[in-house]
ZAPA-918772 format. One record per residue (C-alpha): x, y, z; residue in three letters. Coordinates in steps of 0.001 Angstrom, whole numbers, padded with zeros to 6 digits. Layout:
<rs>
<r><east>X</east><north>Y</north><up>Z</up><type>ALA</type></r>
...
</rs>
This chain:
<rs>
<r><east>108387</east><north>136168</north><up>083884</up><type>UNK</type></r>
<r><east>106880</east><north>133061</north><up>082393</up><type>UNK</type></r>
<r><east>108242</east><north>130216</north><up>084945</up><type>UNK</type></r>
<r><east>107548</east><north>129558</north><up>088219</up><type>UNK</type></r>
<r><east>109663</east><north>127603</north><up>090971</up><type>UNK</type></r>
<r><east>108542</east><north>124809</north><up>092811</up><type>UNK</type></r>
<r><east>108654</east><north>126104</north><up>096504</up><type>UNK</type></r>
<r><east>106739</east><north>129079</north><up>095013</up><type>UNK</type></r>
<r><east>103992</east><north>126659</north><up>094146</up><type>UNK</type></r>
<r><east>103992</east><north>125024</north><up>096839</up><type>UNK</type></r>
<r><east>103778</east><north>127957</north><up>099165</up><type>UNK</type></r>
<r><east>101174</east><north>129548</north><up>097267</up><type>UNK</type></r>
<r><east>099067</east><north>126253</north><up>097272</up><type>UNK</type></r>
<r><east>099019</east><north>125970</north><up>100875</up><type>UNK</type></r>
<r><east>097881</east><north>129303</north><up>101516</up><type>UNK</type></r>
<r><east>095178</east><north>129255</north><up>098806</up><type>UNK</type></r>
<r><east>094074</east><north>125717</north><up>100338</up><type>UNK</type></r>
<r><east>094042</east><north>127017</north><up>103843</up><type>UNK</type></r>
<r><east>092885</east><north>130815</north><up>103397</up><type>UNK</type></r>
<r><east>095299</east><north>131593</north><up>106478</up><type>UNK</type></r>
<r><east>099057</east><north>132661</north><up>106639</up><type>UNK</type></r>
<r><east>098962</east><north>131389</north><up>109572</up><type>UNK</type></r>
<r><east>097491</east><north>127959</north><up>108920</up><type>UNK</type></r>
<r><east>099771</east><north>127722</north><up>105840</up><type>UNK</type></r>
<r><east>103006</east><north>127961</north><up>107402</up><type>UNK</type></r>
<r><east>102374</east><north>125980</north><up>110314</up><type>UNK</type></r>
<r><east>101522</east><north>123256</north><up>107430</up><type>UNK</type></r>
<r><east>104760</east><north>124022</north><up>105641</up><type>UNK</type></r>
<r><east>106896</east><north>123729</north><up>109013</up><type>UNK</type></r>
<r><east>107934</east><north>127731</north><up>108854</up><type>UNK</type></r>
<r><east>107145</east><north>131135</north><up>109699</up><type>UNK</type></r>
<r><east>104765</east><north>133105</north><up>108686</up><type>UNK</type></r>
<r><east>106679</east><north>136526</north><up>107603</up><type>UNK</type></r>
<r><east>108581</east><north>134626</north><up>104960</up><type>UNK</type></r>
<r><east>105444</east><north>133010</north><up>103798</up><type>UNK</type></r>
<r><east>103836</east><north>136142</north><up>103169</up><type>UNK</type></r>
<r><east>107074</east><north>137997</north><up>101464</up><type>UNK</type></r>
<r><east>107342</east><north>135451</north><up>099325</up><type>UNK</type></r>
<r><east>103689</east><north>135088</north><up>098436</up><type>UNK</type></r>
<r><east>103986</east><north>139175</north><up>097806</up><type>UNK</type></r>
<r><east>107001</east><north>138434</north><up>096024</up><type>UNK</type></r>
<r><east>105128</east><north>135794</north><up>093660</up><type>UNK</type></r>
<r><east>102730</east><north>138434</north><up>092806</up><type>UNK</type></r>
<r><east>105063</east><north>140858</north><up>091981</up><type>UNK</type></r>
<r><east>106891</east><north>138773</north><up>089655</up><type>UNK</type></r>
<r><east>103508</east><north>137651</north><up>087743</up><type>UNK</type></r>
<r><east>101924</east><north>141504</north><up>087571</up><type>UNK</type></r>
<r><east>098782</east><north>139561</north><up>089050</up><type>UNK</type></r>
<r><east>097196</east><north>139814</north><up>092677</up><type>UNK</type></r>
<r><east>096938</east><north>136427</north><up>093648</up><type>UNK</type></r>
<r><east>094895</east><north>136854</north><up>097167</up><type>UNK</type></r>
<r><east>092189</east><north>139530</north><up>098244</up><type>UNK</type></r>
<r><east>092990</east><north>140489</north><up>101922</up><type>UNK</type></r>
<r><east>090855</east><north>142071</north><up>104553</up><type>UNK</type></r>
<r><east>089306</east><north>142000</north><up>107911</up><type>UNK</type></r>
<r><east>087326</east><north>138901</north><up>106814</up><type>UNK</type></r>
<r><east>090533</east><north>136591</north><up>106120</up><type>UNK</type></r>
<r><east>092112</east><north>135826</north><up>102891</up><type>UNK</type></r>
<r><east>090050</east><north>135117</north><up>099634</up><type>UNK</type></r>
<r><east>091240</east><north>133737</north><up>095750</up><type>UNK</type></r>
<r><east>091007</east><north>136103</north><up>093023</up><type>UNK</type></r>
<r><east>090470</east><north>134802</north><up>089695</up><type>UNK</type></r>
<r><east>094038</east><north>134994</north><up>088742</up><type>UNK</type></r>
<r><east>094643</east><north>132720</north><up>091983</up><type>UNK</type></r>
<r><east>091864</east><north>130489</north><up>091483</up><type>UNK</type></r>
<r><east>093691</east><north>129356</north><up>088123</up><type>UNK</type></r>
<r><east>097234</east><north>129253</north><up>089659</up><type>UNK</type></r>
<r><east>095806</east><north>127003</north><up>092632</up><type>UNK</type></r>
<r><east>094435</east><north>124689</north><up>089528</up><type>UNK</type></r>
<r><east>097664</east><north>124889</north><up>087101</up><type>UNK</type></r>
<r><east>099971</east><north>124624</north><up>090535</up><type>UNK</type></r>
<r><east>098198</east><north>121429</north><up>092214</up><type>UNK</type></r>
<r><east>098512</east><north>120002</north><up>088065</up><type>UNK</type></r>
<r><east>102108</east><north>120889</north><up>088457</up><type>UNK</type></r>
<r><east>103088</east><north>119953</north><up>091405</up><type>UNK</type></r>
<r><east>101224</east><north>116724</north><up>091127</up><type>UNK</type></r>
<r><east>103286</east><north>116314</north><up>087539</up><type>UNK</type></r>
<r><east>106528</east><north>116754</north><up>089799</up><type>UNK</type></r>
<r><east>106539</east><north>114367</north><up>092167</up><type>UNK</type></r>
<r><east>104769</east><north>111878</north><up>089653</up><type>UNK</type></r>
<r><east>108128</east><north>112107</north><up>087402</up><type>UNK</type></r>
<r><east>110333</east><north>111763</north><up>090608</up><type>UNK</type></r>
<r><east>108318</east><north>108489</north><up>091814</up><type>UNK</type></r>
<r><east>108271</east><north>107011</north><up>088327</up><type>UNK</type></r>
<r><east>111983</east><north>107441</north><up>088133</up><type>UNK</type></r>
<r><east>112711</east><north>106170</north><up>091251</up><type>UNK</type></r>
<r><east>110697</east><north>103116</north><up>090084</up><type>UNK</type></r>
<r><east>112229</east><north>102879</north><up>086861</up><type>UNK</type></r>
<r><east>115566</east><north>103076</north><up>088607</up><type>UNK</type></r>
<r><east>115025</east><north>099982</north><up>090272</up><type>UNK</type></r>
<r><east>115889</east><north>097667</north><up>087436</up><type>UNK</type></r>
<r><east>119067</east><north>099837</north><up>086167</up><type>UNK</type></r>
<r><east>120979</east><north>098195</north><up>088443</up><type>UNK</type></r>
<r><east>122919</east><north>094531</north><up>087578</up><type>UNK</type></r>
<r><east>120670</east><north>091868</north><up>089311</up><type>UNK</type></r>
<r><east>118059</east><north>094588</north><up>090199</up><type>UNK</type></r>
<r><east>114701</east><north>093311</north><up>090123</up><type>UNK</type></r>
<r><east>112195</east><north>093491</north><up>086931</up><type>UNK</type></r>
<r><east>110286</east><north>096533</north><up>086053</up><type>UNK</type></r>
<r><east>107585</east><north>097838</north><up>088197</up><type>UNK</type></r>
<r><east>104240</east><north>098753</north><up>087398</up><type>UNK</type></r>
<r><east>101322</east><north>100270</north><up>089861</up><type>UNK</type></r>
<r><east>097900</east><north>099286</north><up>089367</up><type>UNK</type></r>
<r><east>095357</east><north>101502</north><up>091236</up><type>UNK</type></r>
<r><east>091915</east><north>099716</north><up>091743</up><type>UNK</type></r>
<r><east>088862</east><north>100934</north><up>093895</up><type>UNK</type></r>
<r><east>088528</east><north>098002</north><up>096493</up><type>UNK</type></r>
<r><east>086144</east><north>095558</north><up>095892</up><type>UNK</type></r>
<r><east>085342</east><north>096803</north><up>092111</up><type>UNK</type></r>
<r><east>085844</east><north>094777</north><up>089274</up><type>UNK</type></r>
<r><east>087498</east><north>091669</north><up>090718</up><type>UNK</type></r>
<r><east>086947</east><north>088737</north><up>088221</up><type>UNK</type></r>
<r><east>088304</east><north>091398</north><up>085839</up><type>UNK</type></r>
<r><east>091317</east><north>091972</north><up>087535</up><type>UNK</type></r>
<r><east>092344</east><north>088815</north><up>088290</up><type>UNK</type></r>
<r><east>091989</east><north>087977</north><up>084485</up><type>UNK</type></r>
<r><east>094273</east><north>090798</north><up>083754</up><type>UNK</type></r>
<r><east>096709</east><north>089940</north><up>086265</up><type>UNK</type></r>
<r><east>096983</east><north>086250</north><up>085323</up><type>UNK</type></r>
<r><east>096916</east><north>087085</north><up>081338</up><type>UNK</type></r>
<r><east>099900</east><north>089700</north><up>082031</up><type>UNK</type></r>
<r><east>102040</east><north>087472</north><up>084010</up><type>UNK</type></r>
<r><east>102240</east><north>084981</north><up>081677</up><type>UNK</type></r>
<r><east>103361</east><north>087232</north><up>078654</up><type>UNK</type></r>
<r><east>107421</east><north>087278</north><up>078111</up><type>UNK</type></r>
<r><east>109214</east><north>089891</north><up>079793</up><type>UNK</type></r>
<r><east>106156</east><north>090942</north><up>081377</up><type>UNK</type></r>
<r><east>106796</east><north>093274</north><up>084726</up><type>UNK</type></r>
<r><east>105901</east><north>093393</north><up>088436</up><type>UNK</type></r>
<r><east>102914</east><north>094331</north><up>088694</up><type>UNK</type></r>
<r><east>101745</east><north>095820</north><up>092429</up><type>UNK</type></r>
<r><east>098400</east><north>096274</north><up>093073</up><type>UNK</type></r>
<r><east>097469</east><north>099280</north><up>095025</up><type>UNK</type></r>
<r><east>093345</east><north>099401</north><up>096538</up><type>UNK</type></r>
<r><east>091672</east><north>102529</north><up>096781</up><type>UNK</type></r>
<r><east>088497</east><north>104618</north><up>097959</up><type>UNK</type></r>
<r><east>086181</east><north>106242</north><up>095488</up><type>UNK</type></r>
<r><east>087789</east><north>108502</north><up>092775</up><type>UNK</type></r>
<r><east>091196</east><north>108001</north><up>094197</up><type>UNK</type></r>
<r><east>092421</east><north>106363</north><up>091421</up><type>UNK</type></r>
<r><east>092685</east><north>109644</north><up>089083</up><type>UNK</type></r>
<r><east>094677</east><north>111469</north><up>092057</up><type>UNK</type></r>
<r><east>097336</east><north>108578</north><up>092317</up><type>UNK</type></r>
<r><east>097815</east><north>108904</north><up>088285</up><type>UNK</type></r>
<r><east>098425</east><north>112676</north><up>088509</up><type>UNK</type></r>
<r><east>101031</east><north>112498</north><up>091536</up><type>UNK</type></r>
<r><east>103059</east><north>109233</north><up>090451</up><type>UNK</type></r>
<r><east>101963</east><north>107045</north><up>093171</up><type>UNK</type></r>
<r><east>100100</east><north>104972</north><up>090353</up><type>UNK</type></r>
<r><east>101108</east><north>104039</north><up>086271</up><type>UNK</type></r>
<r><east>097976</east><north>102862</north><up>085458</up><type>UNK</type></r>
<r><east>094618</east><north>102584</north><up>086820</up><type>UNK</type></r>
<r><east>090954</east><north>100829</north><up>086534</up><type>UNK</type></r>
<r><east>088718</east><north>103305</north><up>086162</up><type>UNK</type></r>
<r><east>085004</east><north>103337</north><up>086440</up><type>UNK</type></r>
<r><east>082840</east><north>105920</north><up>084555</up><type>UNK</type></r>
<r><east>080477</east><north>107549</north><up>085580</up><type>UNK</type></r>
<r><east>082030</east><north>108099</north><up>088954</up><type>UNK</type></r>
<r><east>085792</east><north>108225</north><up>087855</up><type>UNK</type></r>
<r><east>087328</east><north>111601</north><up>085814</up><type>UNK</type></r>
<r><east>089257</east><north>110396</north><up>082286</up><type>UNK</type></r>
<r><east>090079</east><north>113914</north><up>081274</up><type>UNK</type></r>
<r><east>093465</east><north>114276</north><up>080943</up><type>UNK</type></r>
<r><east>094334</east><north>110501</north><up>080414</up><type>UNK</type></r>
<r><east>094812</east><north>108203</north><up>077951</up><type>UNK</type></r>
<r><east>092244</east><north>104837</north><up>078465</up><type>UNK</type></r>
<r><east>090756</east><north>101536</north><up>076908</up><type>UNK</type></r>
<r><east>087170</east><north>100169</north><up>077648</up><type>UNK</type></r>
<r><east>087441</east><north>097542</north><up>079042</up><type>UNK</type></r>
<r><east>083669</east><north>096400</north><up>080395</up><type>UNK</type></r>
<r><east>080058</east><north>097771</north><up>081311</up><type>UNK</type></r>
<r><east>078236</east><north>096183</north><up>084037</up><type>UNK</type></r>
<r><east>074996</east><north>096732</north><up>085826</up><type>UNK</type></r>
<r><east>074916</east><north>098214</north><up>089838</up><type>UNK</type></r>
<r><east>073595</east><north>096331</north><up>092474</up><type>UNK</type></r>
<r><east>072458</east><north>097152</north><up>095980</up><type>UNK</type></r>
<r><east>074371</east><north>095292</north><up>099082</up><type>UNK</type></r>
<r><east>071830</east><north>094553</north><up>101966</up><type>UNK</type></r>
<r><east>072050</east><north>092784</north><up>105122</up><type>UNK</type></r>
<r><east>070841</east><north>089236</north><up>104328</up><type>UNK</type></r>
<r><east>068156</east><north>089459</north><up>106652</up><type>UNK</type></r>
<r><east>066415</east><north>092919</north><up>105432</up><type>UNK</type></r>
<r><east>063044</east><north>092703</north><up>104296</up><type>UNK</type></r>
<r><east>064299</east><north>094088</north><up>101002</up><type>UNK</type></r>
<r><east>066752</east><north>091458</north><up>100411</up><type>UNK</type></r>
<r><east>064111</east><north>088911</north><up>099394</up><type>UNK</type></r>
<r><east>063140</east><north>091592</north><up>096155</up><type>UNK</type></r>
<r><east>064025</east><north>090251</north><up>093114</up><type>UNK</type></r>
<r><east>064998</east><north>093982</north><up>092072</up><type>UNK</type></r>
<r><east>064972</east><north>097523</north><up>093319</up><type>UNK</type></r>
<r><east>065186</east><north>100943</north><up>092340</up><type>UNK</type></r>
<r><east>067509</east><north>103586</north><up>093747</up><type>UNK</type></r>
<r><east>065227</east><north>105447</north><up>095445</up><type>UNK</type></r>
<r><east>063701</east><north>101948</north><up>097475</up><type>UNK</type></r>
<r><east>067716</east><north>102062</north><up>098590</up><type>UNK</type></r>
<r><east>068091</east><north>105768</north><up>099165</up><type>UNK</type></r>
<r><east>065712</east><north>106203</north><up>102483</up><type>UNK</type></r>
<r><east>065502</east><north>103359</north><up>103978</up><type>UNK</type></r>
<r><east>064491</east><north>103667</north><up>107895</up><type>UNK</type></r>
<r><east>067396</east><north>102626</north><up>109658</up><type>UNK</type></r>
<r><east>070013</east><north>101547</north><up>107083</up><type>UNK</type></r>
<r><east>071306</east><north>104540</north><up>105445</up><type>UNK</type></r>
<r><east>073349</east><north>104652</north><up>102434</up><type>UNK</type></r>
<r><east>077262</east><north>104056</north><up>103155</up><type>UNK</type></r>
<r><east>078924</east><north>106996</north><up>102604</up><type>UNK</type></r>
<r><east>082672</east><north>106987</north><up>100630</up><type>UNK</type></r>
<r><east>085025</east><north>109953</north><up>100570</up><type>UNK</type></r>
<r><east>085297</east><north>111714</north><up>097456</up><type>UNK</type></r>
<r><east>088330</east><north>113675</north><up>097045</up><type>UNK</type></r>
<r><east>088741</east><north>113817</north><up>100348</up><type>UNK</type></r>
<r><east>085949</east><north>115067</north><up>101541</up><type>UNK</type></r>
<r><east>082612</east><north>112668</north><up>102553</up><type>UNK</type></r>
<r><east>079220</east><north>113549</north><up>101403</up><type>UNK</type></r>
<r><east>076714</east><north>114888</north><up>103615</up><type>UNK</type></r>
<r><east>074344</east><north>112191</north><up>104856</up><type>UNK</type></r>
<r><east>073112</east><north>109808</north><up>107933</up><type>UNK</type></r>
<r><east>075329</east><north>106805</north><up>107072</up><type>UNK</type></r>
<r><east>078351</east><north>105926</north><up>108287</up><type>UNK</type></r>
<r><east>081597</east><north>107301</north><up>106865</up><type>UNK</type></r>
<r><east>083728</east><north>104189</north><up>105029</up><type>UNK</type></r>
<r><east>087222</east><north>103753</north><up>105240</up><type>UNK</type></r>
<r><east>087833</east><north>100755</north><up>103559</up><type>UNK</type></r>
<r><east>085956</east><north>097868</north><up>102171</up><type>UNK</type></r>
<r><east>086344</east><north>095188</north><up>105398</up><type>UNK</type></r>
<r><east>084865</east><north>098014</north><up>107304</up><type>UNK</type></r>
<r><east>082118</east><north>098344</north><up>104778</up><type>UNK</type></r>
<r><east>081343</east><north>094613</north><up>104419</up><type>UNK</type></r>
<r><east>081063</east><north>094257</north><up>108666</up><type>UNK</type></r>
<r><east>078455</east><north>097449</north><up>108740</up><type>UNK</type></r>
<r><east>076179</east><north>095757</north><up>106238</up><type>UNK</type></r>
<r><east>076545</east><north>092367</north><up>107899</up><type>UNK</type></r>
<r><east>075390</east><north>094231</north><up>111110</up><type>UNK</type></r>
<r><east>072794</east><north>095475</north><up>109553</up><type>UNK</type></r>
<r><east>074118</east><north>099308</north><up>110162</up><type>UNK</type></r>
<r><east>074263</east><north>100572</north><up>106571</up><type>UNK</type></r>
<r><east>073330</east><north>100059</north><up>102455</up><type>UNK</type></r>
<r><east>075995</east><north>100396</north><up>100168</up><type>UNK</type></r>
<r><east>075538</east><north>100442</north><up>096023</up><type>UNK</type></r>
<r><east>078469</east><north>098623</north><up>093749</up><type>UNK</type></r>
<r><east>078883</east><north>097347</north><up>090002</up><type>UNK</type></r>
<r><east>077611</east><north>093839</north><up>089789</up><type>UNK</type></r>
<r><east>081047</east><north>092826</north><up>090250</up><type>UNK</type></r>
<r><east>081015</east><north>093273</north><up>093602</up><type>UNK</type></r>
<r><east>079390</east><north>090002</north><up>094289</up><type>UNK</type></r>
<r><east>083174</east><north>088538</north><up>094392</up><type>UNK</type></r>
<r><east>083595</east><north>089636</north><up>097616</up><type>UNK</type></r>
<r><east>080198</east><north>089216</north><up>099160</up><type>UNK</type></r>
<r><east>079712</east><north>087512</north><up>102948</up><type>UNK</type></r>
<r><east>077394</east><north>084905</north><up>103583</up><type>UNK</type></r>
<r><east>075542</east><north>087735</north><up>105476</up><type>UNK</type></r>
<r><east>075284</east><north>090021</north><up>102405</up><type>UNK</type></r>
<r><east>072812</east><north>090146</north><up>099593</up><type>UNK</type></r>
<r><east>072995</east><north>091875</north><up>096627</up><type>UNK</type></r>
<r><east>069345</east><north>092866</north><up>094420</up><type>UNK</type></r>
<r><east>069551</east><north>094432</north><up>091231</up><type>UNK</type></r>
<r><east>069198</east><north>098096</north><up>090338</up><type>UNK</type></r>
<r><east>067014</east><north>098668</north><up>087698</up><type>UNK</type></r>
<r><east>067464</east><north>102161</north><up>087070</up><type>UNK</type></r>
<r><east>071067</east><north>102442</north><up>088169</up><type>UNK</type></r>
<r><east>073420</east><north>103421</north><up>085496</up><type>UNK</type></r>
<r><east>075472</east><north>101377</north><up>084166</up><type>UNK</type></r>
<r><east>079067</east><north>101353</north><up>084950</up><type>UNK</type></r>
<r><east>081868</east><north>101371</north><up>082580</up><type>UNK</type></r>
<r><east>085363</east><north>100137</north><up>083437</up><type>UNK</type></r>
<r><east>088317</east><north>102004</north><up>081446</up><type>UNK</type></r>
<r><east>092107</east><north>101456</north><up>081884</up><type>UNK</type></r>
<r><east>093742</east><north>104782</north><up>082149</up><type>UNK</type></r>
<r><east>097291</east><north>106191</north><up>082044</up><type>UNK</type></r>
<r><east>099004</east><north>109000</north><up>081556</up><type>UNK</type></r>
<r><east>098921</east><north>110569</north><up>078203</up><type>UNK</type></r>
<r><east>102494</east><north>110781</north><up>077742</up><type>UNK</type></r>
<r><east>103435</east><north>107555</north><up>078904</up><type>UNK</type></r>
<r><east>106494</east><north>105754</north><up>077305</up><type>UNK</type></r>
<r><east>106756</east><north>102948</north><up>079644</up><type>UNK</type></r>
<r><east>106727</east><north>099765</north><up>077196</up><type>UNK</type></r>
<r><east>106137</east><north>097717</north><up>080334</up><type>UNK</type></r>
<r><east>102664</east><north>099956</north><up>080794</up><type>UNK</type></r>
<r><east>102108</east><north>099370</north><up>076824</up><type>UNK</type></r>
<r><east>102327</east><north>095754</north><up>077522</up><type>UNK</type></r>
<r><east>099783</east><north>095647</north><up>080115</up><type>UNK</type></r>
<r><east>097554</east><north>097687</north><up>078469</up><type>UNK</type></r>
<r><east>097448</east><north>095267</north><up>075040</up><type>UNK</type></r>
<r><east>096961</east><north>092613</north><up>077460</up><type>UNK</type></r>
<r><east>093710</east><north>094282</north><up>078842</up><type>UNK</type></r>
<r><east>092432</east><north>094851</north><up>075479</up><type>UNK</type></r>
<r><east>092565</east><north>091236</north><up>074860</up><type>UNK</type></r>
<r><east>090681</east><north>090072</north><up>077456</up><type>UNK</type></r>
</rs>
């Protein structure tokens, strides 16, 4: 048996994720005695056990660590074709409205840049609708895989380009973000470790993935959130140079001299055919 069916997926995905039958079905809004034929069923089918199962709880085999990877990757691939054709669908219709293409950008990153793109793009013939959609740290590569994004600007190191096709675009320094009236704000520069333990203004912490890294500072939500924190004097937050677009009059940003530096791509799916997507994408390059 060499295909799988996407409820079996998606059953086995939840369970994997949760470790708990029970968990799992509550998640998937049934019972749990299906849940588990089927997962047994599943197994049977691929000659593999999928799940070790004692006293302790439920734990991944190998076998079911790589079916959790290939099964996110194809679900993900699933509903990415079925958003994309919904948005492609939009302008079959007589009168329907141009193509539409969605831009993921981390909030607050590369702004000059974007606006250049944007204004560049809209003026080409035939260009489409472009919708910009902000996101938190490394979110950009999950809305590519699932379809709720065509293209994205990505920023290496901290954004993942395997598995997508993508131009550089720029490489810019990082900066520190301080409250304006910090002692440190008057330095002309600053390395990341004057930044990293400083008494009383921790480092802003961003999900990644989901899932925030451990640390004093406050968890971040979104970028107004971040910017009233460090006005207040609460937290530290590190950003390409580029960042200064946004700044407040109660913000100051110092140089990092031993930062990285920060490369911005723009990414999209390998097999794109989307001449809309190529469009944007030579205008980028020409920037």
């Amino acid at each position: 048996m060499d295909t799988l069916e996407t409820r079996e997926l998606r059953y086995f995905v939840a369970v994997a994720e949760e470790l708990h039958f029970g968990r799992a079905a509550e998640r998937l809004g049934m019972a749990q005695p299906p849940l588990t034929r089927a997962i047994q069923q599943l197994e049977r089918r691929l000659g593999v056990r999928l799940l070790e199962r004692d006293r302790r709880g439920v734990s991944l085999t190998g076998a079911g660590e790589m079916l959790l990877h290939e099964g996110r990757a194809a679900l993900d691939a699933t509903t990415a074709a079925a958003r994309r054709t919904r948005r492609a669908g939009d302008a079959d219709g007589p009168g329907g409205p141009r193509n539409r293409l969605v831009l993921a950008v981390k909030a607050g990153a590369s702004h000059e840049l974007l606006h250049k793109l944007l204004d560049a793009y809209a003026a080409e013939p035939d260009a489409a609708v472009v919708e910009v959609l902000p996101s938190g740290t490394c979110e950009q590569e999950g809305m590519l895989r699932d379809g709720r994004a065509d293209v994205a600007l990505m920023h290496a190191p901290f954004n993942s380009l395997t598995g997508f096709d993508s131009q550089e675009l720029m490489t810019e320094g990082q900066i520190a973000i301080l409250p304006a009236s910090h002692p440190l704000a008057a330095q002309k520069t600053l390395t990341l470790a004057d930044v990293s333990d400083i008494p009383d203004l921790p480092l802003a912490r961003w999900a990644r993935h989901g899932t925030y890294p451990p640390g004093p500072g406050p968890e971040i939500h979104d970028q107004t959130q971040l910017a009233q924190l460090i006005a207040l004097g609460r937290t530290v937050a590190v950003f390409p140079d580029s960042a200064r677009a946004w700044l407040w009059a109660e913000h100051t940003a110092v140089p990092l001299t031993d930062a990285p530096p920060v490369v911005t791509h723009i990414a999209w799916p390998a097999h794109s055919r989307s001449l809309a997507l190529a469009g944007l994408i030579r205008t980028a390059t020409r920037l």
